[in-house]
C-alpha positions as CSV (number, residue, x, y, z in Angstrom):
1,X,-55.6,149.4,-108.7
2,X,-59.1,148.8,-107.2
3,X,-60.3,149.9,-103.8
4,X,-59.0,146.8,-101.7
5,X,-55.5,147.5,-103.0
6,X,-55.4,151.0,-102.4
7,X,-56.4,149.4,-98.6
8,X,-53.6,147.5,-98.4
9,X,-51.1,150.2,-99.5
10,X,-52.7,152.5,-96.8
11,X,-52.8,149.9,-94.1
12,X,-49.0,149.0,-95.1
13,X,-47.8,152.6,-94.9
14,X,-49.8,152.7,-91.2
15,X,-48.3,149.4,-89.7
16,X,-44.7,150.0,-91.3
17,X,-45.1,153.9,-89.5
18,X,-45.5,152.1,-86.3
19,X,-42.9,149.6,-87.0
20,X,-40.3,152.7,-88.1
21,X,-41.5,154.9,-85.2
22,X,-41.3,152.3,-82.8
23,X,-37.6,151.1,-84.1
24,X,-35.9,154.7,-84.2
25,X,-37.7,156.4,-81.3
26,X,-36.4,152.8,-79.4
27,X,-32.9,154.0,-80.7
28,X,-33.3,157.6,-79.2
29,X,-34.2,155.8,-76.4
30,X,-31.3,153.8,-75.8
31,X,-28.9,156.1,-76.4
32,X,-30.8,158.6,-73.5
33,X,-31.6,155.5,-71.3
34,X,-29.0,156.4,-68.5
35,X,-31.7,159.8,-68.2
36,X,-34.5,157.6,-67.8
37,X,-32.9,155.5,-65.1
38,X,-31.5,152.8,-67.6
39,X,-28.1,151.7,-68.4
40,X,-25.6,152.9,-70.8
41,X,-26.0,151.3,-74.2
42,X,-23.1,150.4,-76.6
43,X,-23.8,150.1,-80.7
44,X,-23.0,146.4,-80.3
45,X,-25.9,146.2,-77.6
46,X,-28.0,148.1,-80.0
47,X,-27.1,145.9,-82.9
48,X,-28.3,142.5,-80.7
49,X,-31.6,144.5,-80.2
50,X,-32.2,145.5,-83.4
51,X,-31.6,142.2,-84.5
52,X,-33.6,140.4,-82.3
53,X,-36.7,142.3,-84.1
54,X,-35.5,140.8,-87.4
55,X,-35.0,137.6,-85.7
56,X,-38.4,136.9,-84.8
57,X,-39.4,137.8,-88.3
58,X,-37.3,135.6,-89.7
59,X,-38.6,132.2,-87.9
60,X,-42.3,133.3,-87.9
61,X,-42.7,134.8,-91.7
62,X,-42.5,130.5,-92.3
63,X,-45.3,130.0,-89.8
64,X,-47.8,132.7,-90.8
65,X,-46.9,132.2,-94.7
66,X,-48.4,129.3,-94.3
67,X,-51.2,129.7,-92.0
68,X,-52.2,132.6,-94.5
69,X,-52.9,130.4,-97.1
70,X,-54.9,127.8,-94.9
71,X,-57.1,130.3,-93.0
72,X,-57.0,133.7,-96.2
73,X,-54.1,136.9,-96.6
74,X,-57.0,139.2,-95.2
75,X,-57.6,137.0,-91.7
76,X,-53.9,136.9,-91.7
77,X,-53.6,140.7,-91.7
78,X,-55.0,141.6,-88.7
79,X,-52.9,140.1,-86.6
80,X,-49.8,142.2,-87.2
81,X,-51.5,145.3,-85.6
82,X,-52.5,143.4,-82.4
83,X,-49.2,142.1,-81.8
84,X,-47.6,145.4,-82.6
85,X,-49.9,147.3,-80.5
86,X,-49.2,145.2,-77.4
87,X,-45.3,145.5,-77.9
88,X,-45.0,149.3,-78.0
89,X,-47.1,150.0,-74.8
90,X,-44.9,147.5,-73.2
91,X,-41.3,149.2,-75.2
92,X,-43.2,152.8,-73.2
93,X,-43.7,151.0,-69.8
94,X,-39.7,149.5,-69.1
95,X,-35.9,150.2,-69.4
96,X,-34.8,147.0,-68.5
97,X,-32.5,145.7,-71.6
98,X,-33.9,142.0,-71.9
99,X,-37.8,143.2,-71.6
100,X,-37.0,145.7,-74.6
101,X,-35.6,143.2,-76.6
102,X,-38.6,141.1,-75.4
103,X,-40.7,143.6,-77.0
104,X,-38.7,143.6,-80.2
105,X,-39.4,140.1,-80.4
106,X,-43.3,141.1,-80.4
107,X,-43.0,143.7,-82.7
108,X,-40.8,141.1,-85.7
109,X,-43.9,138.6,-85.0
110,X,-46.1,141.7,-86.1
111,X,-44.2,142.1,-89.4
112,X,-44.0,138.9,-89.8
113,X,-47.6,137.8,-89.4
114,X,-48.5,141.0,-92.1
115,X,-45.9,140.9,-94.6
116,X,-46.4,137.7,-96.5
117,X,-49.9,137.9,-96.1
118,X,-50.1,141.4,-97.4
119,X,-48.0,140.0,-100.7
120,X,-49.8,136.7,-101.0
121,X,-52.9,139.4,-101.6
122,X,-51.3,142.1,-103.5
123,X,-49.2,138.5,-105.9
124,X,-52.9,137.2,-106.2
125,X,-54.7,140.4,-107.4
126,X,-52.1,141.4,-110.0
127,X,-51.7,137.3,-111.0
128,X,-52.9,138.9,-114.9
129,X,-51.3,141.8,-115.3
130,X,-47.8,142.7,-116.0
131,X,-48.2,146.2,-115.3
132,X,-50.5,146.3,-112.3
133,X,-47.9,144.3,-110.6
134,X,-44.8,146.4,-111.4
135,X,-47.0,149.0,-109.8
136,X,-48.5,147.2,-107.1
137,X,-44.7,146.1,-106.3
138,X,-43.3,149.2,-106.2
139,X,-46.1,151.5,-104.3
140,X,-46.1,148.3,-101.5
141,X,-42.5,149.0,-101.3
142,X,-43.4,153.1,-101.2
143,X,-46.0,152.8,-98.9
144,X,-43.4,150.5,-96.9
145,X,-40.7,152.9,-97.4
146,X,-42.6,156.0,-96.7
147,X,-44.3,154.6,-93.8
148,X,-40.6,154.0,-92.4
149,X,-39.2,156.8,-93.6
150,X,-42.1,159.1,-91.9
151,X,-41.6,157.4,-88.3
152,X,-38.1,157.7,-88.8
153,X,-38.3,161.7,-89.1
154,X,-40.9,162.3,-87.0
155,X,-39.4,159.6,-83.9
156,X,-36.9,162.0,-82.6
157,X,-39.4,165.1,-82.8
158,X,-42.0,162.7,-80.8
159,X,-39.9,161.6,-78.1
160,X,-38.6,165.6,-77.9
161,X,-41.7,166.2,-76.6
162,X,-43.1,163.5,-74.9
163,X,-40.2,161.0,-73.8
164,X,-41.8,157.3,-73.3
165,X,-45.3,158.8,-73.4
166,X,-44.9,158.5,-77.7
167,X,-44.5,155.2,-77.4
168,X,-48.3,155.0,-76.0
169,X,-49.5,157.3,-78.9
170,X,-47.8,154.8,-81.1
171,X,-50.2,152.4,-79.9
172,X,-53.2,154.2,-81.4
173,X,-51.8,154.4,-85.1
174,X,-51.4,150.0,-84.6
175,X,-55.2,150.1,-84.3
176,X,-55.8,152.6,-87.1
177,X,-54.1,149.8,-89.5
178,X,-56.4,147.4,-88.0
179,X,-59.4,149.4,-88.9
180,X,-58.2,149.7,-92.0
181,X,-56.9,146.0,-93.1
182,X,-60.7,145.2,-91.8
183,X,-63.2,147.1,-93.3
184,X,-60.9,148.3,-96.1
185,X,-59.6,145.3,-97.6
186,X,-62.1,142.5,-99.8
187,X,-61.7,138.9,-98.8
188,X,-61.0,138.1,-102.5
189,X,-58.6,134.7,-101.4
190,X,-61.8,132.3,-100.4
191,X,-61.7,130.2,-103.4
192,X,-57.8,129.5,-103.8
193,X,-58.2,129.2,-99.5
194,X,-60.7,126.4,-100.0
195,X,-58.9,124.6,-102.5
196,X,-55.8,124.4,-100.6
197,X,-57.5,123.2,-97.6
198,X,-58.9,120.1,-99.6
199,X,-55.2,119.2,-101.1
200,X,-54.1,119.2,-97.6
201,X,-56.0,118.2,-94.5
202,X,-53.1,119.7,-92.4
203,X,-53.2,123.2,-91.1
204,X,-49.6,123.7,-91.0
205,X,-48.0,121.7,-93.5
206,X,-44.2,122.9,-93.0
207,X,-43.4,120.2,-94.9
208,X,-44.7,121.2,-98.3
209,X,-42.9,124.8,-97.6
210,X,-39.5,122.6,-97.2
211,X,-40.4,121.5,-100.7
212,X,-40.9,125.1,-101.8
213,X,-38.0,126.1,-100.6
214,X,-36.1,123.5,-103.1
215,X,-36.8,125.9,-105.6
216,X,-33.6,127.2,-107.5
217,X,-35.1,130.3,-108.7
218,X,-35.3,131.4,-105.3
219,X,-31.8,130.2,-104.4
220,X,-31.0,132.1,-107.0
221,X,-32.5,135.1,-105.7
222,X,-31.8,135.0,-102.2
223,X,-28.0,135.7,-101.6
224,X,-28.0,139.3,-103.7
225,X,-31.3,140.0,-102.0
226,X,-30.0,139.2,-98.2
227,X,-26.9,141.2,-99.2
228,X,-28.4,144.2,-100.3
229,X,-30.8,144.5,-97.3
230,X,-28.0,143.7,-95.1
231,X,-26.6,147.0,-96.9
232,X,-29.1,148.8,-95.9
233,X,-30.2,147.2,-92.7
234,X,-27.2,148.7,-91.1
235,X,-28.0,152.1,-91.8
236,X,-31.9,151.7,-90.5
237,X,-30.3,150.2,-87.0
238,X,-27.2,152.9,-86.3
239,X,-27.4,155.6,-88.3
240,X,-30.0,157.6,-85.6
241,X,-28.2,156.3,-82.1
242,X,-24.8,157.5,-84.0
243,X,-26.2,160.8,-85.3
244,X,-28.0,161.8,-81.9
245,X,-24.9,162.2,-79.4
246,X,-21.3,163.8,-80.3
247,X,-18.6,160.9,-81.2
248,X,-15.6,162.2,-80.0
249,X,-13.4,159.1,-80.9
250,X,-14.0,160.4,-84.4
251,X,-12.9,164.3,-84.6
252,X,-12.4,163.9,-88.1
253,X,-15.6,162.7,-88.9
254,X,-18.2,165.7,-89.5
255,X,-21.5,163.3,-89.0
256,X,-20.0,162.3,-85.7
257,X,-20.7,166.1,-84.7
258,X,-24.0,165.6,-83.2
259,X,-27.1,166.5,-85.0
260,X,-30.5,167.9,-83.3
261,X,-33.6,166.3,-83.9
262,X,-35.0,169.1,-86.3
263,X,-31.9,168.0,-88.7
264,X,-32.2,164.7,-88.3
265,X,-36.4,164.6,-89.0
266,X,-35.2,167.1,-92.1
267,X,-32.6,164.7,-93.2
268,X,-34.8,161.6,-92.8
269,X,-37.5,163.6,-94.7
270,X,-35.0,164.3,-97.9
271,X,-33.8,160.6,-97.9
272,X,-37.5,158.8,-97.6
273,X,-38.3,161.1,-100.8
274,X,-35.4,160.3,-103.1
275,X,-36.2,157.0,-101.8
276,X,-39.8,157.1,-102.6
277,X,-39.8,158.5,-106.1
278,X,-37.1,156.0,-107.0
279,X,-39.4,153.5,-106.1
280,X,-42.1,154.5,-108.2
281,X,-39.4,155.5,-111.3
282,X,-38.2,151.9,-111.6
283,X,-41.2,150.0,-110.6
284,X,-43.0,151.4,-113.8
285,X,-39.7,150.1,-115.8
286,X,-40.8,146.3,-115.4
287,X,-42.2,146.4,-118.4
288,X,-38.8,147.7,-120.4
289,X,-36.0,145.6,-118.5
290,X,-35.0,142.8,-116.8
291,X,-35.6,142.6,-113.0
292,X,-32.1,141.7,-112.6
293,X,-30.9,144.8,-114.6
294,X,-32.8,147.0,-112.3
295,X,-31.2,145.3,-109.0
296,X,-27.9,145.5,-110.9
297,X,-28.6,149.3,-111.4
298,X,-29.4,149.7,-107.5
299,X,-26.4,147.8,-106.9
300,X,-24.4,150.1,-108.9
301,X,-26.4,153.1,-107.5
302,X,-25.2,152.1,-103.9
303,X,-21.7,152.4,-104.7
304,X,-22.5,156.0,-105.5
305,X,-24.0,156.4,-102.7
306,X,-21.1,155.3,-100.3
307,X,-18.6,157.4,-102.2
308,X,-21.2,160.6,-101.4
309,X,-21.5,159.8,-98.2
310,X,-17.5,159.5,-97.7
311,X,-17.1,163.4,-99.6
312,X,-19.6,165.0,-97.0
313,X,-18.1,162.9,-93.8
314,X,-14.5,164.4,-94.9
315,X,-15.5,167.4,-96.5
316,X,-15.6,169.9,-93.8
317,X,-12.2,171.7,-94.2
318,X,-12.1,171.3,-98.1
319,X,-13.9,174.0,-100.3
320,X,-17.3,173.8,-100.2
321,X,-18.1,172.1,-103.6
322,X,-16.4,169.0,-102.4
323,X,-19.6,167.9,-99.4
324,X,-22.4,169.8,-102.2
325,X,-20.8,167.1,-104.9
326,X,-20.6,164.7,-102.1
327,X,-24.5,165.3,-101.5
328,X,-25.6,165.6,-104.8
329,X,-23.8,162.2,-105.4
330,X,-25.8,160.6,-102.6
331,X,-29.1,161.4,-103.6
332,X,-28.5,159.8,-107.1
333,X,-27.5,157.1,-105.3
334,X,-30.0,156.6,-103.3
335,X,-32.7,157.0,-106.2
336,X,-31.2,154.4,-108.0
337,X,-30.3,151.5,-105.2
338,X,-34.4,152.4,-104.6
339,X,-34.7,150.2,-107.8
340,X,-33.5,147.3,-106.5
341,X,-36.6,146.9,-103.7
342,X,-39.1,146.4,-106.5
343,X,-37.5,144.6,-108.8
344,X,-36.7,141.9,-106.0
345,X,-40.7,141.8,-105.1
346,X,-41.5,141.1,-108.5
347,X,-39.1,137.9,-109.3
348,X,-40.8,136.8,-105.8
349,X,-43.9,137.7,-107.1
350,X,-43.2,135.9,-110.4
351,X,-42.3,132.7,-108.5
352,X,-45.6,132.6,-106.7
353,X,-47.5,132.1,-109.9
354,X,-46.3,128.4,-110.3
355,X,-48.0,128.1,-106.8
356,X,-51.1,129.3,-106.7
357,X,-52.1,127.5,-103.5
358,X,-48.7,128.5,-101.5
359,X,-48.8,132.6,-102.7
360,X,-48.5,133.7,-98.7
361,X,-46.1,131.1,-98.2
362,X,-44.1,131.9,-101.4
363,X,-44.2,135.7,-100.9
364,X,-43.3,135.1,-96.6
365,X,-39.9,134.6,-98.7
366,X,-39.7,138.2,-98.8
367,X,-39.8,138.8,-94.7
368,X,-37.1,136.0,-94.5
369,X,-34.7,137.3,-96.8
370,X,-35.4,140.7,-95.3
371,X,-34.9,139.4,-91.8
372,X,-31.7,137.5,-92.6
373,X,-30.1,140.8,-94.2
374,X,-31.1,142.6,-91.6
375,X,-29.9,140.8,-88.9
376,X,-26.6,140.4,-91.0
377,X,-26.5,144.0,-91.3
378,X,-27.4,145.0,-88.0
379,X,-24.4,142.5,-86.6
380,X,-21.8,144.0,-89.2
381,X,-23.3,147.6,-88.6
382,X,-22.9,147.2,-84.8
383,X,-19.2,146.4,-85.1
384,X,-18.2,148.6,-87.9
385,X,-19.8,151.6,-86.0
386,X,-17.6,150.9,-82.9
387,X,-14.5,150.6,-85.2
388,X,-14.5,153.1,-87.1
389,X,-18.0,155.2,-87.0
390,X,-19.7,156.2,-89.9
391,X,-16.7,155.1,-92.0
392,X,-16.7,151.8,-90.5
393,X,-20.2,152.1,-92.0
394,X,-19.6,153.2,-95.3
395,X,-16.9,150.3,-95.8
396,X,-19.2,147.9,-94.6
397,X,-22.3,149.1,-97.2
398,X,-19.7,149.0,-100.2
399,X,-18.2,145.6,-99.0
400,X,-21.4,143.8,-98.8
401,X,-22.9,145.5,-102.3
402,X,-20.0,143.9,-103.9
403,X,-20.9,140.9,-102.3
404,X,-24.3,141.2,-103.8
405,X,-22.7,141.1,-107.6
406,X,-21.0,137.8,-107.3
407,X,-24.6,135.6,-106.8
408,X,-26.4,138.5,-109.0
409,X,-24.2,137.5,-111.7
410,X,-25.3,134.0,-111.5
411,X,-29.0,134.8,-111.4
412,X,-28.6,136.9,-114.8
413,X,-26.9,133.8,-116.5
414,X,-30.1,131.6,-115.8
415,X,-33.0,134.2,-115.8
416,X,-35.3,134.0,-119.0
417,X,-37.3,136.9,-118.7
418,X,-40.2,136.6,-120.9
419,X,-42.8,139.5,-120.3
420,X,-45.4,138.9,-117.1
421,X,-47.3,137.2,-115.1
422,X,-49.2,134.8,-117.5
423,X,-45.6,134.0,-119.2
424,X,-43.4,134.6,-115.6
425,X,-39.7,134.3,-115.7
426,X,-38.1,130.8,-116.0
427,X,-35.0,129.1,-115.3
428,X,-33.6,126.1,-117.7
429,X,-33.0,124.5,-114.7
430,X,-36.5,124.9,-112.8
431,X,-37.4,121.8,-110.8
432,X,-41.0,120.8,-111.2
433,X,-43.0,120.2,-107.5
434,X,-44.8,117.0,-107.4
């Protein structure tokens, strides 16, 4: 990868550090807001929150697809860290309920202004290599994952120390992705920018994405993709407020025991590396299988995980080699469902080559199936928390990874995977845009 792609995967894993710092220290936060003259917070609050985040994404990715491939991915880029910076000093300044999911509202048009402009980019700059774009697929994903996974360890050490302050400090790393997306990143887009602009006078032509969205490859695509983030989505928005307080409707439940910040920053640590080097295993396997295999595998590699997770949370007063199997069993998990990220990203990525003109608005795909699941998730999450606790949300993961095989299935049955991006993936059914 050259030096403006390298860029990009540093200014990602910034902005997605804010975004993951922001998100868990928020859920810290909430469940200490009665200490910082706030009200008490239920999950199913917290769920609408975290939602509303996901929400915003999911009705501006459209907008800003679009607009990035009218005014260029790299203009596009910059805006993420403005809106972002904005949201957390106001998140540091408040603890009134509607202005913080005001703020969460700011912070989803953040993602949602960077995300498919930051694939329309990386889809463009890897549009002749099979290779490079299993890479670039899965160290976007990394730098995404890591970046989360780094604010999610280090949130509950942060706002140990300095309460609502961090969310000021927070601010500052916004405008280090800034700096970076600006003077790090090559405007390589002008010529695809100029030709779209004279096939179509109008700056927002919503109209052509409608006829995008026609597409049945991404039809295809999008049910196992929403499911599987919604599997994962409702991990990302209860797992801290549920580890950081003592659930005593759940005696028999050892993660409901209360955790302190040190173990869960440890914990989060452990799981963003399993994570990671998943990522980068199966992102250098698009070469060797199918993209549907490796979501299949993840899929598979989830189920592991939630039988894991189930061993530790009832393992306490069995012999010890029941919770270390139970562990053990998770992390493999986890390494595998990692696969599935990637291999999503590149059938997106794959699509976008028939559209050369409509890359940001093709790849913006990615933030609205990634918004939907984890809005879907977030719901689900909120409710099976406060039935059951962290059972509630290990039967919800498994129930919605089996939902993810049925339109998975259907995917396999029409995907002709042919080798990369000069020969992309084709469906016998593939509708031709005018």
């Amino acid at each position: 990868m050259d030096r403006s792609l390298w860029a990009v995967m540093a200014g990602t894993f910034t902005l997605r550090f804010s975004t993951g710092l922001t998100g868990a220290m928020l859920a810290v936060y909430l469940a200490k807001l009665p200490e910082h003259g706030g009200e008490v917070v239920l999950p199913t609050t917290l769920a609408v929150l975290h939602s509303t985040f996901y929400l915003s994404e999911l009705v501006l990715s459209p907008v800003f697809g679009v607009l990035s491939d009218r005014l260029g991915h790299h203009r596009m880029m910059l805006f993420g860290p403005v809106f972002g910076a904005i949201a957390v000093i106001l998140t540091g300044l408040t603890t009134n309920l509607p202005i913080l999911g005001a703020t969460r509202l700011l912070e989803g048009a953040s993602t949602a202004a960077s995300v498919p402009s930051i694939l329309g980019y990386i889809a463009l700059a890897t549009a002749t290599s099979e290779i490079l774009r299993g890479k670039a697929a899965a160290r976007f994903e990394g730098a995404t994952l890591a970046g989360f996974g780094v604010g999610f360890a280090l949130a509950p050490l942060l706002f140990a120390a300095f309460g609502p302050v961090a969310f000021f400090l927070n601010a500052l790393v916004y405008g280090a992705s800034f700096l970076i997306y600006r003077f790090g990143v090559e405007d390589r887009d002008r010529e695809e920018r100029e030709a779209a602009a004279t096939q179509r006078a109008s700056a927002m032509d919503l109209a052509r994405y409608r006829t995008l969205l026609r597409n049945p490859y991404i039809w295809l695509l999008a049910p196992t993709w929403i499911a599987v983030n919604a599997s994962i989505g409702l991990w990302f928005s209860q797992s801290l407020f549920q580890f950081s307080q003592p659930n005593r409707a759940f005696p028999d439940q050892f993660l409901h025991r209360g955790f302190s910040p040190l173990e869960i920053s440890l914990t989060a640590v452990v799981v963003g590396i399993l994570f990671g080097a998943g990522l980068l295993y199966w992102g250098n396997r698009f070469k060797s299988l199918r993209r549907t295999t490796i979501i299949l595998y993840g899929i598979a590699g989830g189920g592991i995980l939630v039988a894991g997770g189930v061993a530790i949370n009832h393992g306490a007063g069995l012999p010890f080699i029941v919770p270390a199997a139970g562990a053990l069993a998770a992390a493999f998990g986890l390494f595998v469902l990692a696969g599935a990220t990637p291999a999503a990203l590149g059938l997106l990525a794959d699509i976008s080559e028939r559209f050369p003109s409509d890359r940001g608005a093709i790849m913006g795909l990615y933030s609205v199936f990634l918004a939907v699941g984890q809005i879907v998730g977030s719901l689900i999450g909120g409710f099976a928390a406060q039935w059951r606790g962290i059972d509630g949300l290990l039967v919800a993961t498994f129930g919605l990874l089996l939902i993810a095989l049925f339109p998975l299935a259907q995917l396999r049955r029409h995907e002709h995977y042919v080798g990369g991006p000069s020969h992309v993936a084709t469906f016998d059914d593939m509708e031709t845009l005018p």
